[in-house]
Every structure is written in C-alpha cells, then in structure tokens.
N, C-alpha and C positions, 0 to 999 in steps of 0.2 A: 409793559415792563414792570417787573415788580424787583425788590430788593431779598435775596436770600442768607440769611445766616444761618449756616453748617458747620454742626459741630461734630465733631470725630464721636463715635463711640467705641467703650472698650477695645472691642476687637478691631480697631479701625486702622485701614490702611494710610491714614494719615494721622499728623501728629500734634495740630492747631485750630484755633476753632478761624473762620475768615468767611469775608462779605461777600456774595458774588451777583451782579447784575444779571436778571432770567429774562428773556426776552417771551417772554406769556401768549405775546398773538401770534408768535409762530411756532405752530405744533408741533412741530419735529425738534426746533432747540430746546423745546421746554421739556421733551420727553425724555430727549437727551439727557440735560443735566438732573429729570429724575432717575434713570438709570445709572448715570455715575453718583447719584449720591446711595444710592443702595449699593452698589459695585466697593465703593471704599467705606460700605457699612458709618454711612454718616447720617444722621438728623437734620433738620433745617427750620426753619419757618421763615414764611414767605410776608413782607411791608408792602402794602403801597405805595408808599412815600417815604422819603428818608428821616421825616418827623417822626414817622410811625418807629423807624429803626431805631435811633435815638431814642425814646422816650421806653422802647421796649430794654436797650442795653442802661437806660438809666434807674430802669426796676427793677433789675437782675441782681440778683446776692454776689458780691464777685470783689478782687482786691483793688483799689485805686489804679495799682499799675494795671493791670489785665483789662480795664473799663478803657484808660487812659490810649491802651494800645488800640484796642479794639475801635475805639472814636476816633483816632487817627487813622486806620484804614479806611472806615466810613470815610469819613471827609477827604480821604483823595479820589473817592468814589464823585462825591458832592463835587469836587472841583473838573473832574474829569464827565461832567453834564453839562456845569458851565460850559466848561470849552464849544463841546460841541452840541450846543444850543447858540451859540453866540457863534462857531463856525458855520451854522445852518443859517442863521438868518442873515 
C-alpha cells in the first residue's frame, strides 16, 4: 500500500489536487489507477507512509489554506487505517 498525491495538470480532466490510497501488491489496481491517472492527464508521487506524506506537503511552497486542506484529507485517510487496523485485529 503506498499513499498517492495527484495533481491535475493543465489540460486535466479534473479540477483539485487529492490523496489516494494504491494498493501496490496487486497489479492490476495498481495499473489501474496508473492508467486513470494519465487518462485525466494528472501527475502523482507515490509515500510509503503517511509521515512520508506529510513531511513531503510540509516542503511544498503552497498558501496555509491549501496545506491546511490538503492535511485534512490526509488525516481522514490516517483515521480511516485506524479504523480498520483496529476492525482487523
């Protein structure tokens, strides 16, 4: 599982940039979401970890709100692991 932030470019069929969990060890979803991200003409980079995410949105040139948004979707990502890590075990 790795963590992806995609951002739209220019010509891109979407309109925001947003976080999305890849599921890496299975090769068909992973190819998947590389395919829709060339499909809606978007960019990405892939975290290992959600430290790694965070530390990379906390480098990043960008307005307080736009950080501020972007680390609240993170973190219902974060909370939405909890859950199920704590529904697994």
């Amino acid at each position: 599982m790795k963590i992806a932030f995609v951002q739209p470019t220019e010509a891109s069929l979407i309109n925001r940039d947003f976080w999305y969990v890849v599921n890496t060890d299975n090769p068909l979803e992973y190819e998947t979401f590389i395919e829709s991200t060339a499909l809606m003409k978007c960019e990405y980079d892939l975290f290992d970890t959600i430290k790694k995410a965070e530390d990379y949105l906390d480098g990043i040139q960008a307005t307080e709100f736009y950080k501020k948004r972007m680390r609240k979707e993170l973190d219902k990502i974060k909370d939405d692991v909890r859950i199920f890590n704590w529904a697994v075990a």
